[in-house]
Every structure is written in C-alpha cells, then in structure tokens.
N, CA, C and O atoms as a GROMACS GRO file, in nm:
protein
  240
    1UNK      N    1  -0.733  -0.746  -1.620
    1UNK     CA    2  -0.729  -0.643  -1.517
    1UNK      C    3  -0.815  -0.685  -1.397
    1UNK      O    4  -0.805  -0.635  -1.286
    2UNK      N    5  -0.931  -0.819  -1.444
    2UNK     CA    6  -0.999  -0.824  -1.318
    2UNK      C    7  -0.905  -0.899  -1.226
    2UNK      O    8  -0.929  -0.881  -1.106
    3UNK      N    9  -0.806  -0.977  -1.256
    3UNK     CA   10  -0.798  -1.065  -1.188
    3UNK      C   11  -0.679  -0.970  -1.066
    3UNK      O   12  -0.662  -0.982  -0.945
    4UNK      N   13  -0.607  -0.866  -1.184
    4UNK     CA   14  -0.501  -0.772  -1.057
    4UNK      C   15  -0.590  -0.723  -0.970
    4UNK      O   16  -0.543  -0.680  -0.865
    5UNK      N   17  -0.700  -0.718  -0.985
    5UNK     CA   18  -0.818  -0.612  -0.890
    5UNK      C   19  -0.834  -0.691  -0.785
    5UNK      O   20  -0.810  -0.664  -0.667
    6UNK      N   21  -0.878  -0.799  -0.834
    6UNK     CA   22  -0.890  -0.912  -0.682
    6UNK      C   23  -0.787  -0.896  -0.624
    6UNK      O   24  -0.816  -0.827  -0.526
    7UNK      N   25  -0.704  -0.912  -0.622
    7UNK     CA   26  -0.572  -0.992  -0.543
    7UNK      C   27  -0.506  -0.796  -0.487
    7UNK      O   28  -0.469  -0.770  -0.373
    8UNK      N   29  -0.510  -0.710  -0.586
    8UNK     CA   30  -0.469  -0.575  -0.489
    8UNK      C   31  -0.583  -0.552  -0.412
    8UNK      O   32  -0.555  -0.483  -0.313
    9UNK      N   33  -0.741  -0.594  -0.422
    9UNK     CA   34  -0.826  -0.576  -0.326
    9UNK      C   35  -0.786  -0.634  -0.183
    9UNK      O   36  -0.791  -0.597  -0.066
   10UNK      N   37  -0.749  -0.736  -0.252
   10UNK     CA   38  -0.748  -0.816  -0.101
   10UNK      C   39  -0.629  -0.723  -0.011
   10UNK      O   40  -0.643  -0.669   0.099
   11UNK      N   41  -0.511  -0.726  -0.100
   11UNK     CA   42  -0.434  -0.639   0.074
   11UNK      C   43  -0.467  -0.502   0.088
   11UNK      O   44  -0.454  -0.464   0.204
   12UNK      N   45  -0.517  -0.388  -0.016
   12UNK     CA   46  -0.591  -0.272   0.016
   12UNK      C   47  -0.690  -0.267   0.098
   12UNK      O   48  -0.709  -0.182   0.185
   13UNK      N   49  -0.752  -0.354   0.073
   13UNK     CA   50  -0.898  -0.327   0.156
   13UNK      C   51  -0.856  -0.402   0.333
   13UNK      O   52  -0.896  -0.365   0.443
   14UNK      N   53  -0.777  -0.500   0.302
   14UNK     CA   54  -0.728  -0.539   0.435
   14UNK      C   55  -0.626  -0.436   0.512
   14UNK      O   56  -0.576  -0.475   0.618
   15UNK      N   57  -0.599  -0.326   0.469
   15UNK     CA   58  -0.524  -0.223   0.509
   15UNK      C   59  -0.606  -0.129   0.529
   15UNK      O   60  -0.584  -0.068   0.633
   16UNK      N   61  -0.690  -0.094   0.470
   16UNK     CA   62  -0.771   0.049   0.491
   16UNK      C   63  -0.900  -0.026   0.581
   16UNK      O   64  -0.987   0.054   0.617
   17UNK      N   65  -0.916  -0.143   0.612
   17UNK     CA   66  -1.029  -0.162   0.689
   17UNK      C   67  -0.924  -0.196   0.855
   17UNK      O   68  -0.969  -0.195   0.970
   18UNK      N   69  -0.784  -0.223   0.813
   18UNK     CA   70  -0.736  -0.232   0.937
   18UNK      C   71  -0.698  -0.126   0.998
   18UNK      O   72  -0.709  -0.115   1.120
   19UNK      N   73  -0.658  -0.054   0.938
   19UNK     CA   74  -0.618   0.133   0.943
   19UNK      C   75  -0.793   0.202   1.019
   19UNK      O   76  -0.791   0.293   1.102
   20UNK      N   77  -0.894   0.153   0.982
   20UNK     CA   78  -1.043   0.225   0.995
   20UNK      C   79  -1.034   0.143   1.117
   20UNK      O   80  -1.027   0.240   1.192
   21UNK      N   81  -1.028   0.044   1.196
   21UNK     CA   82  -1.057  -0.011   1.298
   21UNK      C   83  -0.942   0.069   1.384
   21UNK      O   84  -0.982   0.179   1.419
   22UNK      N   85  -0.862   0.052   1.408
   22UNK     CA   86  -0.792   0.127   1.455
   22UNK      C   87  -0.782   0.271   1.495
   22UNK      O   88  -0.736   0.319   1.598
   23UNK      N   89  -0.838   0.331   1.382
   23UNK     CA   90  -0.890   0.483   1.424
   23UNK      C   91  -1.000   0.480   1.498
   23UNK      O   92  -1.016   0.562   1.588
   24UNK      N   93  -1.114   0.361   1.464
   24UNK     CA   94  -1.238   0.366   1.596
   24UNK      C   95  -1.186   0.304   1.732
   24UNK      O   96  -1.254   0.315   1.835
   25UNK      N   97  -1.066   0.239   1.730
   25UNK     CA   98  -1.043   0.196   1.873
   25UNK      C   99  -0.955   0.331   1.952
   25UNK      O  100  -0.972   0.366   2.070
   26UNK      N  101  -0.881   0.380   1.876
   26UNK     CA  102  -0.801   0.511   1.909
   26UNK      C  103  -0.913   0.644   1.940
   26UNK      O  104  -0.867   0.736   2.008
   27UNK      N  105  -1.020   0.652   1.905
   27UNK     CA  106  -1.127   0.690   1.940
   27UNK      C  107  -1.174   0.690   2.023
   27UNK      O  108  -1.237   0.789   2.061
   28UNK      N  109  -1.165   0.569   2.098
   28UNK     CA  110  -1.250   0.524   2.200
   28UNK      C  111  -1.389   0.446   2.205
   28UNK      O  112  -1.462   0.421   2.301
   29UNK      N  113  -1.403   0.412   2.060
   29UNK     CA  114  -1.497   0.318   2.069
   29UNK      C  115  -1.439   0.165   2.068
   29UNK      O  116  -1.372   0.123   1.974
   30UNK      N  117  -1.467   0.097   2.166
   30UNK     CA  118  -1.444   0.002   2.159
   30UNK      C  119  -1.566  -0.141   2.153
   30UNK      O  120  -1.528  -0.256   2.130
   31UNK      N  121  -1.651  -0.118   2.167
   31UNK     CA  122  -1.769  -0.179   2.080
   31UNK      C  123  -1.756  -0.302   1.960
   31UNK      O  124  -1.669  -0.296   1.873
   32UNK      N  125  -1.830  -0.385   1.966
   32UNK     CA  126  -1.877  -0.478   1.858
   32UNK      C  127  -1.874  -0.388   1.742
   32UNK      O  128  -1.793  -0.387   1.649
   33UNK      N  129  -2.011  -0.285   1.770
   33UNK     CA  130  -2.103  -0.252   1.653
   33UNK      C  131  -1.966  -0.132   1.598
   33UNK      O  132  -1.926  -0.160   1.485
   34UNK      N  133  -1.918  -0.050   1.640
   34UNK     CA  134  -1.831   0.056   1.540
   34UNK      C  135  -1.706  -0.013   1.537
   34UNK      O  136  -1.638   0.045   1.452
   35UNK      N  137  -1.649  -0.096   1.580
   35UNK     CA  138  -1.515  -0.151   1.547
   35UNK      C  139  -1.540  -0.259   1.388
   35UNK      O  140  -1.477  -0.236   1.284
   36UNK      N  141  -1.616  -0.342   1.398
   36UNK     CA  142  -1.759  -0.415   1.214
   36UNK      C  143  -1.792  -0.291   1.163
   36UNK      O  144  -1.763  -0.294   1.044
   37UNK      N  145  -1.849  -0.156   1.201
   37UNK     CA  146  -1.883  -0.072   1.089
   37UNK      C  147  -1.718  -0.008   1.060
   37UNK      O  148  -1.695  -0.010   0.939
   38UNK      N  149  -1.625   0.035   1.127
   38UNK     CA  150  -1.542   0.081   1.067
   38UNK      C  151  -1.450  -0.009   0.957
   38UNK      O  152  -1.393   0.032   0.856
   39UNK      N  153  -1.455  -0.114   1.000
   39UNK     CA  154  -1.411  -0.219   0.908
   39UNK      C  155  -1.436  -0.250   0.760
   39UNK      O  156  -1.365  -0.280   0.664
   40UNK      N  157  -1.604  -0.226   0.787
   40UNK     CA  158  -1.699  -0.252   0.665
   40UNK      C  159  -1.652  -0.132   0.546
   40UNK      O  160  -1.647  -0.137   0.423
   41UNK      N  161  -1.617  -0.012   0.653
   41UNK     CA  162  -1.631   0.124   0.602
   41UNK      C  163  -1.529   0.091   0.448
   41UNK      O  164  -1.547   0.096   0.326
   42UNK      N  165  -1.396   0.049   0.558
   42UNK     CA  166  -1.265   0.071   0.477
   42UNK      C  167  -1.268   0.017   0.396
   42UNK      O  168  -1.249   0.072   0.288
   43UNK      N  169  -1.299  -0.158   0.404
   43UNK     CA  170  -1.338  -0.306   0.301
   43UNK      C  171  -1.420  -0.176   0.196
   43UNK      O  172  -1.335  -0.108   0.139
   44UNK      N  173  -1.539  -0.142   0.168
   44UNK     CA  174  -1.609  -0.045   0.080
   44UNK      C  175  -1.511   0.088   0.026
   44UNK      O  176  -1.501   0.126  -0.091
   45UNK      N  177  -1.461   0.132   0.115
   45UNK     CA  178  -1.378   0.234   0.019
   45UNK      C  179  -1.288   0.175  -0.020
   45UNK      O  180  -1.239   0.244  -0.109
   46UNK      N  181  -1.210   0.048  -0.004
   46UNK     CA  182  -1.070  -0.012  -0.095
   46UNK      C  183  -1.146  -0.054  -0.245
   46UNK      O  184  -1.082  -0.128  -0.321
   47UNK      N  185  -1.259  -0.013  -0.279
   47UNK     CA  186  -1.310  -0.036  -0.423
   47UNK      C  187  -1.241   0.048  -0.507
   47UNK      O  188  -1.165   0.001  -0.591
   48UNK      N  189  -1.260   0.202  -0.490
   48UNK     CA  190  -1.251   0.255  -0.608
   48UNK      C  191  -1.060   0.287  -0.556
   48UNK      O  192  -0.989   0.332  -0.646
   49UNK      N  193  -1.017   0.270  -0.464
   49UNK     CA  194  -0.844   0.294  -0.475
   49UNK      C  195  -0.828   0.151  -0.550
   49UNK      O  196  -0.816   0.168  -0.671
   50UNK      N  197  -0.825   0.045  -0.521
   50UNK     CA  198  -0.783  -0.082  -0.630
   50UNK      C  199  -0.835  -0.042  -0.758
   50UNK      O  200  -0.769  -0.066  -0.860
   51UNK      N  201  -0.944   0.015  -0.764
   51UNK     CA  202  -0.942   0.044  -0.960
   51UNK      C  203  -0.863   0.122  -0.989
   51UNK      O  204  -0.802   0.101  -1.094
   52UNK      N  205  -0.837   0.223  -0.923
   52UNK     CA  206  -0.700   0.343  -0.974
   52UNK      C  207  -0.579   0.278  -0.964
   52UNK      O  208  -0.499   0.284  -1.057
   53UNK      N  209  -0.554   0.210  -0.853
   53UNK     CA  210  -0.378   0.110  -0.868
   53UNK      C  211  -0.433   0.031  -0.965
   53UNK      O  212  -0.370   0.057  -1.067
   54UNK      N  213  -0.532  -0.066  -0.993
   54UNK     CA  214  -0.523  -0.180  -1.106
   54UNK      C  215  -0.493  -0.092  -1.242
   54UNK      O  216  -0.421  -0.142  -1.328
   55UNK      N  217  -0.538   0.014  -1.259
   55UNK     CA  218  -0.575   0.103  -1.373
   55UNK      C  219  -0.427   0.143  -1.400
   55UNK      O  220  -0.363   0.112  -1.500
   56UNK      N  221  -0.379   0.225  -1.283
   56UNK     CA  222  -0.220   0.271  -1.319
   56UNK      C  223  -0.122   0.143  -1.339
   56UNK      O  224  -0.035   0.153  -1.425
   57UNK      N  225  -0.129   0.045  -1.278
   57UNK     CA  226  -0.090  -0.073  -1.312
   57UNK      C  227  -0.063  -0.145  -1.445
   57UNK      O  228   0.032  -0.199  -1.501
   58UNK      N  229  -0.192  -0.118  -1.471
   58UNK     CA  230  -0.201  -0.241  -1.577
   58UNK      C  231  -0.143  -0.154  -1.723
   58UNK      O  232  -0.086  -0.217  -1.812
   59UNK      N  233  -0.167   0.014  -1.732
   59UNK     CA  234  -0.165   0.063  -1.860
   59UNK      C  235  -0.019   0.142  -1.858
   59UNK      O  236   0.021   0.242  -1.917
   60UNK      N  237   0.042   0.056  -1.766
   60UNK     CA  238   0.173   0.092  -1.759
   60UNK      C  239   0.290  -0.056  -1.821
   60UNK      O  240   0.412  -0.042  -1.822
   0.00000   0.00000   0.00000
C-alpha cells in the first residue's frame, strides 16, 4: 500500500497544490511568499486524501 501512496501522492498533491496556487493568484495575491505557501498548503493536505484513495483502493 506504501508504494500506491507514493505514486497517487504524487498527482494528488500536484493537483491540490496546483488548484491552491491558483486560488491565491485568483485572489490577488500574486507574490513569491503566498503563491510557495499556498502550494505548500495543498502538497500537506494531499496526505491524508492519498491515504483514503490508497485505502479505498487497495481493500477493494
């Protein structure tokens, strides 16, 4: 299961940190510093959604 976790991390978290940049540029921040924190944000929350897809995944 670790290894489905990596590999759905990688395009989840590359989606929800590209989805989070996007909402800070649609915002109006256009900045270094909140366009890297919104990024960081999403990369950190694609943790616990890849354990619930690896989880429904795998015990299916």
């Amino acid at each position: 299961m670790l290894r489905l976790g990596f590999i759905l991390h990688l395009f989840i978290g590359s989606a929800l940190a590209g989805s989070a940049m996007i909402v800070a540029l649609v915002m109006g921040y256009g900045t270094l510093q909140p366009i890297v924190l919104s990024a960081l944000v999403g990369f950190v929350a694609a943790f616990p959604v890849t354990y619930f897809v690896a989880k429904a995944l795998y015990n299916e």
